[in-house]
C-alpha positions as CSV (number, residue, x, y, z in Angstrom):
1,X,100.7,61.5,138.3
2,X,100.8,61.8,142.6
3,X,99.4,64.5,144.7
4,X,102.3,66.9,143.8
5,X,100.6,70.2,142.4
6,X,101.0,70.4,138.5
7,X,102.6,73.2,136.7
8,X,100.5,75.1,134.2
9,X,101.4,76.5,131.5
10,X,98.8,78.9,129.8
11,X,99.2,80.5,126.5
12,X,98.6,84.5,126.3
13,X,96.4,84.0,123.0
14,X,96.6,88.0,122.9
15,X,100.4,87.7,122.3
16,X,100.5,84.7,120.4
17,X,97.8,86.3,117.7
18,X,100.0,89.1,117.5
19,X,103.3,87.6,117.4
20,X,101.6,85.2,114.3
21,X,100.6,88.4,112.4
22,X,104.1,89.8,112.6
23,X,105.9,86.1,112.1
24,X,103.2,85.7,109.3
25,X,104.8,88.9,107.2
26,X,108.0,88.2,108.0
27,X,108.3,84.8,106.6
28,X,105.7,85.3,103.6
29,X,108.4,88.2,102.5
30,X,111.4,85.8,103.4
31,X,110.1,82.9,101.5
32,X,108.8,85.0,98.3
33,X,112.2,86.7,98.4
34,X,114.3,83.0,98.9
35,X,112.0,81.8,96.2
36,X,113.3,85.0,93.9
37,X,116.7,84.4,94.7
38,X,117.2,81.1,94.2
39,X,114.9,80.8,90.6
40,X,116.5,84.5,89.6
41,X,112.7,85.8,89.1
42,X,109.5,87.4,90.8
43,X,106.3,86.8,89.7
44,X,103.0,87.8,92.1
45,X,100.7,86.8,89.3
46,X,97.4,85.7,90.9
47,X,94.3,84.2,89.2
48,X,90.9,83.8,90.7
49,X,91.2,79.9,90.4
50,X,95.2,81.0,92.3
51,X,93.1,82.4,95.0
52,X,90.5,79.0,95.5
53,X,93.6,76.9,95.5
54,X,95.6,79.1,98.3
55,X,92.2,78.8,100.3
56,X,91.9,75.5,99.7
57,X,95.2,74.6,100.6
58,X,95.4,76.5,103.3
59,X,92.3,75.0,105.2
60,X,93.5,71.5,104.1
61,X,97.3,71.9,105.5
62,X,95.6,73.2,109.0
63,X,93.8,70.7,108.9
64,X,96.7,68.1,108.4
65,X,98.7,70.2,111.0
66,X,96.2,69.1,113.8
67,X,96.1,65.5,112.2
68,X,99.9,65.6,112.5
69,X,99.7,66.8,116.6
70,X,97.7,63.6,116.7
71,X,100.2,60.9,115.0
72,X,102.6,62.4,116.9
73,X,100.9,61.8,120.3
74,X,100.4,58.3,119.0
75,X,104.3,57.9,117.6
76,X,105.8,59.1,120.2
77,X,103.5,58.7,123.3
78,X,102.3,55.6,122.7
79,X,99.1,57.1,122.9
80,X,96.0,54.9,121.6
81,X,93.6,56.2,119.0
82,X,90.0,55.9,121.2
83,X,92.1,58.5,124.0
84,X,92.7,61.7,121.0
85,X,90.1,64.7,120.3
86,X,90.1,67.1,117.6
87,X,88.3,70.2,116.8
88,X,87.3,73.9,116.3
89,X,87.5,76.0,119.2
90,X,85.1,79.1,117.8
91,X,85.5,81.3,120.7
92,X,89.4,80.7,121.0
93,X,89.4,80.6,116.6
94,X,91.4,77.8,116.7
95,X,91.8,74.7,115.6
96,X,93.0,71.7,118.3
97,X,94.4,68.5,118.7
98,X,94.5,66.7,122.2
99,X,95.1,63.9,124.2
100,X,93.3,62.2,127.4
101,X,96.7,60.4,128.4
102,X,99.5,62.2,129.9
103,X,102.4,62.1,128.2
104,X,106.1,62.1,129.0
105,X,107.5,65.6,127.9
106,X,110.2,64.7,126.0
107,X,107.2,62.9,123.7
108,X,105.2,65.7,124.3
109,X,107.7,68.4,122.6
110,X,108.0,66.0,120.0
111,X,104.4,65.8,119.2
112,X,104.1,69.7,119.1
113,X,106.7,70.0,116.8
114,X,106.0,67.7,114.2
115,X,103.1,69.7,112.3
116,X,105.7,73.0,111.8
117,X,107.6,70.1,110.2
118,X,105.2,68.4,108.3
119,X,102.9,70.9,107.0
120,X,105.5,74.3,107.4
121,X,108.6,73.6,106.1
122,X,108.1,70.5,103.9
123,X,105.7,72.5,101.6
124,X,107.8,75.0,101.7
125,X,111.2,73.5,100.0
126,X,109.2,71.6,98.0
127,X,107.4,74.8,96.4
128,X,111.2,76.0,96.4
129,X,112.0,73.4,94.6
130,X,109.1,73.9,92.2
131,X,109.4,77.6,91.9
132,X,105.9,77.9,92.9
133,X,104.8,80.7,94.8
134,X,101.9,79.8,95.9
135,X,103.1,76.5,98.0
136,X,105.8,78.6,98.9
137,X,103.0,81.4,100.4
138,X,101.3,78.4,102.5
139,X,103.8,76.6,104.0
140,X,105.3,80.3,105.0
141,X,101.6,80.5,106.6
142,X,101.8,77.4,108.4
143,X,105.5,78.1,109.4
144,X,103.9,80.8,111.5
145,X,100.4,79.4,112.5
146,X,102.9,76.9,114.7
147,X,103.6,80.0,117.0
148,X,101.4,78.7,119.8
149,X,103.2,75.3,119.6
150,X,106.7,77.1,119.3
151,X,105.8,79.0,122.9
152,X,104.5,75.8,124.5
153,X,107.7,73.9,123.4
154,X,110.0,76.7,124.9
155,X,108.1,76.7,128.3
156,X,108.3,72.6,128.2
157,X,112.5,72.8,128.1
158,X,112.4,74.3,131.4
159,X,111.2,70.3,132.9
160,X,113.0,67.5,132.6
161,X,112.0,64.8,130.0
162,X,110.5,62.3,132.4
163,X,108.2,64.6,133.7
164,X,104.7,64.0,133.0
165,X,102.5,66.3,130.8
166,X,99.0,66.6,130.4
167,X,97.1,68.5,127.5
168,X,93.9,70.6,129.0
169,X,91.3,69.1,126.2
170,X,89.1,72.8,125.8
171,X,92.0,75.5,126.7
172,X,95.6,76.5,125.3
173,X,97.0,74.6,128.6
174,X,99.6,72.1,129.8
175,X,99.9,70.9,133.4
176,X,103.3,69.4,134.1
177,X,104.0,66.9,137.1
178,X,107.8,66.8,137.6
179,X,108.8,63.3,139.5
């Protein structure tokens, strides 16, 4: 990175929140109804022990999804283990995954994307594929909960690949150099 000013690019948590909540229907409906389609039945039977395993499975796959960030930043930007951080953010109520190293942004986009991939849509089909409802119902969730790294991708595709970007480690933030 020079002395050029970076580019920031701050998520509007406000927005994204909201647009999760609507994406979050939208595609919990979509799947249940693909799911109906495709097995030519509906069931919405739920058991207590349903519920602990939806929980369960929810708080594992988010989990996973900031473990994915992480391999990705290491796949794709070459980025050594001892330079990622992981947490809670309680006052943001989100989970994170960063990086100390800048990375290219074409590795960068990669990175965000892989956890919509990983822990959205191959859950997903595979609870397609099993006609069950409940994987179906959490991988519709984690579709969604990759909003923030859906909005962060679109802004990155206005740079050009070399440029160099750089994760804020404690807010929603990317600063891009452009060469």
């Amino acid at each position: 990175m020079d002395d050029k000013q970076p580019i920031i690019i701050e998520l509007n948590m406000q927005k994204i929140m909201r647009d999760n909540i609507i994406l979050t229907i939208v595609l919990v409906i979509l799947m249940i109804a693909l799911n109906a389609l495709i097995h030519q039945r509906f069931t919405f039977d739920f058991s207590l022990v349903d519920y602990i395993y939806l929980f369960t499975a929810y708080i594992l796959l988010i989990i996973l999804h900031e473990a994915f960030h992480l391999i990705g930043f290491m796949i794709f930007g070459g980025v050594p283990y001892k330079d990622l951080d992981y947490g809670v953010n309680l006052k943001l109520g989100i989970a994170y995954a960063t990086t100390k190293q800048p990375l290219t942004n074409a590795a960068m986009k990669k990175a965000l994307l892989l956890p919509f991939w990983m822990t959205g849509v191959v859950p997903t089909v595979i609870g397609l594929a099993l006609d069950n409802f409940l994987i179906v119902f959490v991988g519709a969730l984690l579709m969604a909960g990759a909003i923030g790294d859906f909005y962060m991708y679109k802004e990155l595709r206005k740079y050009p690949n070399d440029a160099v970007v750089k994760d804020d480690p404690k807010e929603p933030k990317l600063y891009v150099y452009e060469k």
